[in-house]
C-alpha positions in Angstrom: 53.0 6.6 -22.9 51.1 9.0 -25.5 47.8 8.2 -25.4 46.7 9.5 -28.2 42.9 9.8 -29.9 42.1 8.5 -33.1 42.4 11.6 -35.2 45.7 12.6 -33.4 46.8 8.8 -33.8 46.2 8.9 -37.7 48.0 12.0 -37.8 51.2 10.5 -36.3 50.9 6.7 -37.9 53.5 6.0 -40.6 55.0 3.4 -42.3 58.9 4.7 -43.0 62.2 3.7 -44.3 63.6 3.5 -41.4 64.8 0.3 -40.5 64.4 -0.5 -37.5 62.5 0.6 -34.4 63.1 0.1 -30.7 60.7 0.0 -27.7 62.5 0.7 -23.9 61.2 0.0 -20.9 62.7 0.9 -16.9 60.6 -0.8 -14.6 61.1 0.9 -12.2 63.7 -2.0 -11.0 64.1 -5.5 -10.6 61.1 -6.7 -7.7 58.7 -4.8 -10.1 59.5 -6.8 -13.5 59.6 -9.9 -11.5 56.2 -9.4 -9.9 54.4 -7.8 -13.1 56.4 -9.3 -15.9 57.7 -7.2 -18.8 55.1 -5.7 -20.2 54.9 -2.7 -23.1 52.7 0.4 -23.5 49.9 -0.4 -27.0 46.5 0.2 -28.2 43.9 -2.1 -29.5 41.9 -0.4 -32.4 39.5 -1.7 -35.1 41.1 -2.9 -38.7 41.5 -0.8 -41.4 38.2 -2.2 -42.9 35.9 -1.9 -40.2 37.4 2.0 -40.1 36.1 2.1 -43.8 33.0 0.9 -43.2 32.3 3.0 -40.5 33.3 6.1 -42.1 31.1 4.8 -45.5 28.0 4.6 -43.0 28.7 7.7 -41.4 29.0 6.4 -37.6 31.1 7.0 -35.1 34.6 5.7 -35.3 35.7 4.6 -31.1 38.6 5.6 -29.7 41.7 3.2 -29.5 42.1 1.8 -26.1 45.1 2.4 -24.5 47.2 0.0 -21.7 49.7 -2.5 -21.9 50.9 -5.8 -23.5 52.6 -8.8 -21.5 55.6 -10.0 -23.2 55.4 -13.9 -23.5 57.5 -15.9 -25.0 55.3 -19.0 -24.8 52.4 -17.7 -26.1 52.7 -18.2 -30.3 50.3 -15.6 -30.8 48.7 -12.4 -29.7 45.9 -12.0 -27.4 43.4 -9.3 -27.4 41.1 -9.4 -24.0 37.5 -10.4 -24.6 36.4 -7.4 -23.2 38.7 -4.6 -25.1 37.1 -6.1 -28.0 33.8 -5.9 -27.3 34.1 -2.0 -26.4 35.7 -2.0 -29.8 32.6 -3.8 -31.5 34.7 -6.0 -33.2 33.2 -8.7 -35.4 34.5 -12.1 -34.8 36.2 -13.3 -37.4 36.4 -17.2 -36.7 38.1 -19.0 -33.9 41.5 -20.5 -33.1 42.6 -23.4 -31.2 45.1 -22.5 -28.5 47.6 -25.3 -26.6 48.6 -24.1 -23.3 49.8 -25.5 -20.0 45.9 -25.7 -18.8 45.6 -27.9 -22.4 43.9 -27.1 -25.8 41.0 -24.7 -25.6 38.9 -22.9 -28.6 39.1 -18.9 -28.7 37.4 -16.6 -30.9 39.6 -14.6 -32.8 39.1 -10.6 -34.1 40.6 -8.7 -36.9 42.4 -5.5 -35.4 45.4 -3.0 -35.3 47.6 -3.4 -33.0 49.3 0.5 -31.9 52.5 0.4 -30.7 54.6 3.6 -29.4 58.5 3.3 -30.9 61.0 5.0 -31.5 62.8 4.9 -34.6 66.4 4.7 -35.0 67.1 8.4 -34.9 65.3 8.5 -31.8 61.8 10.0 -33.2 58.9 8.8 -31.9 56.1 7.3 -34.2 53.1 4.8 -33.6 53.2 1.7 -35.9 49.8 0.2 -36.7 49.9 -3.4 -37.1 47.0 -5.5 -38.7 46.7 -8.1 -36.3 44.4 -11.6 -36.3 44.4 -11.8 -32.5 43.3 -14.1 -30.1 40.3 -13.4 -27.9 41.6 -14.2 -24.6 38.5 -13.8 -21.3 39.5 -11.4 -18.5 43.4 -10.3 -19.3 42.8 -6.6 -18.4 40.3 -8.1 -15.0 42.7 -10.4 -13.7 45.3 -8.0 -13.7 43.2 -5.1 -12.5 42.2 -6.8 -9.5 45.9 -6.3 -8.1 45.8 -2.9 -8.7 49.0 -3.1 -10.4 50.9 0.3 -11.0 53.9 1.8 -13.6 56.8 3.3 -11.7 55.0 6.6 -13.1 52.2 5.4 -10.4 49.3 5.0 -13.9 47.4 1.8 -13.7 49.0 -0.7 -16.2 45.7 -1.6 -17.5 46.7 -4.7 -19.1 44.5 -5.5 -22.2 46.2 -8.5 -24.3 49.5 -10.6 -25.0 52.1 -10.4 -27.2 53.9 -13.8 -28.4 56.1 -15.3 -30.7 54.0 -14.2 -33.9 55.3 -10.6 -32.9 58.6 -11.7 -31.3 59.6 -13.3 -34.5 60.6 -9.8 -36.2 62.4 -8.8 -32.6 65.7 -8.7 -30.7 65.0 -8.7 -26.8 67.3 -7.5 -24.4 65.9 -8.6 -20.5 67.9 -6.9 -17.8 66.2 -8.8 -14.8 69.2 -7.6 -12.5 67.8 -3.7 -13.4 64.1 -4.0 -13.8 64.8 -3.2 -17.5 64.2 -4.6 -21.1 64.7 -3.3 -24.5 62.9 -4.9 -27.8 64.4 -3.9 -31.4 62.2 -4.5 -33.6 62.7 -5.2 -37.8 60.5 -3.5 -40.0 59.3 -6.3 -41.3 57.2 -6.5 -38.3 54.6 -3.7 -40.3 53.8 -7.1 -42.4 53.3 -9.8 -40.2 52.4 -13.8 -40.9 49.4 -14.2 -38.8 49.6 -17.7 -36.3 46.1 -19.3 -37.1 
């Protein structure tokens, strides 16, 4: 995963005509996926309006931070973790009401971009930046830390939010659970998203 800073990141974000993108992942095999869950290399970073903002009063603009995204299928939105947006300094920007096996629940939710690493069809990589309304979910990234979970590469996965239907909407998943692999296609719509209040 390129982990880029944010000067290098702006350099390399694009929106293109390219159709379609694609994300890959090799677990490293099948007892891995099953014990981690698929999850896909991002970067939280604040939305293009705090950006301006910051650069209008001249202060520093942070970093994005890098890790990864659990796939979930039965989460309807995206999660940020509590703590990923607080080393951003991200306003809240209202809260949402959640439904989850543990029952209903009130989170605040933050305005963001969400960085993904794709490749486009002709095999070029690129970053898409995604204005996001996500979730503020408490302790993603500590919960999974605490199990000192590792990529095949041997890097920590750092896990730092979730990724649901609101994104999985504009996908096509492939989950090879036999060979510890999955692939996501994913439509370029996905650059304009419906945000799930």
């Amino acid at each position: 995963m390129d982990e880029l800073t944010a000067d290098e990141l702006r350099n390399r974000m694009a929106r293109t005509n390219t159709n379609s993108f694609r994300i890959s992942q090799n677990c490293g095999g099948a007892e891995m996926l099953l014990h981690v869950g698929p999850l896909i290399p991002a970067a939280w970073w604040v939305s293009v309006e705090d950006e301006i903002q910051l650069k209008t009063n001249r202060m520093p603009l942070p970093e994005p931070i890098w890790g990864r995204l659990l796939v979930d299928t039965g989460a309807a939105g995206i999660a940020i973790d509590e703590a990923v947006a607080g080393e951003l300094n991200l306003k809240r920007a209202g809260e949402t009401i959640v439904h989850g096996i543990g029952g209903d629940g009130s989170l605040n939710r933050y305005e963001a971009r969400l960085i993904l690493p794709v490749l486009t069809v002709l095999g070029e990589k690129m970053h898409l930046a995604i204005p996001m309304k996500a979730w503020g979910s408490p302790k993603i990234r500590e919960n999974h830390d605490k199990y000192d979970l590792k990529a095949p590469d041997g890097a920590s996965l750092r896990v730092i939010g979730v990724i649901g239907r609101q994104f999985l909407q504009f996908v096509s998943l492939s989950y090879d659970g036999l060979n510890g692999k999955f692939d996501i296609f994913i439509d370029q719509s996905i650059q304009y998203p419906k945000n799930v209040e």
